[in-house]
N, C-alpha and C positions, 0 to 999 in steps of 0.2 A: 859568573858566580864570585869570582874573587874581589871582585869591587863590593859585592855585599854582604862577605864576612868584612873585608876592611870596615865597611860603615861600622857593620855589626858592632865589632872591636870599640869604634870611636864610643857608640851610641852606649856602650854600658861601660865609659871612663875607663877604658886600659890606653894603656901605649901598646904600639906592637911587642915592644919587650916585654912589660908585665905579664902578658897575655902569654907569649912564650915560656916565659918561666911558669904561668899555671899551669900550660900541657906540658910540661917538664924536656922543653927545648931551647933551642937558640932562637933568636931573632932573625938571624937569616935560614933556618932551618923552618921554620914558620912562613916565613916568606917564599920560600919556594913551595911548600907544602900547598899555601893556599892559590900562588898561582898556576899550581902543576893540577892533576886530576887526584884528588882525595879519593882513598877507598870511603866504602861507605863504613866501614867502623872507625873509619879519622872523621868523618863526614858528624857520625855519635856524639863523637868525642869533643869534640869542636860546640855541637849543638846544646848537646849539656854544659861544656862549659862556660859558653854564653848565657846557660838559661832560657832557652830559647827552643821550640818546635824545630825539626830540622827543615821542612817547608821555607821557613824565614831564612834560611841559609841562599837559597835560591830569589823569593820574592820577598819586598816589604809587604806587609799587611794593608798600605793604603795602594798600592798594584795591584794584590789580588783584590778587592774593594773595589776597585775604579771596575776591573774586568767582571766582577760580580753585577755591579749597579748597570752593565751596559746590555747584559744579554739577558738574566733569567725574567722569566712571564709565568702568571697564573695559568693553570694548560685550560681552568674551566669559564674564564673572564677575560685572557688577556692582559689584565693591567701590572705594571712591573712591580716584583715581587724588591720587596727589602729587606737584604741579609746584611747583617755586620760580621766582620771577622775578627776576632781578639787573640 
């Protein structure tokens, strides 16, 4: 999980610092936070302030996609169903 708030971080232009001082912390206090176990109200807190569904904290959206596109089926046809996830 900690690899994918770091994207997170990247992917909406912070530094690990800035991103610290928006949850009103340090930069290495952020750094152990996300690679230690977050409660889930730091889990909240993180995902709002990303802007982000907490889900995305865990998976990008083009993994749970990939994982969408390879299983679900019509139960009355058979033929693979297309979901997109946003």
């Amino acid at each position: 999980m900690s690899h994918r708030i770091k994207d997170l971080i990247k992917e909406k232009g912070y530094t690990q610092q800035e991103f610290a001082d928006k949850l009103g912390m340090t930069r290495v206090g952020l750094s152990q936070l996300i690679n230690g176990k977050p409660s889930y109200p730091t889990l909240e807190k993180i995902a709002t302030a990303l802007d982000v569904p907490m889900w995305q904290l865990f998976a990008s959206p083009s993994e749970v996609q990939k994982e969408i596109d390879g299983g679900y089926k019509c139960p009355n046809c058979g033929h693979p169903l297309k979901i997109k996830v946003e």
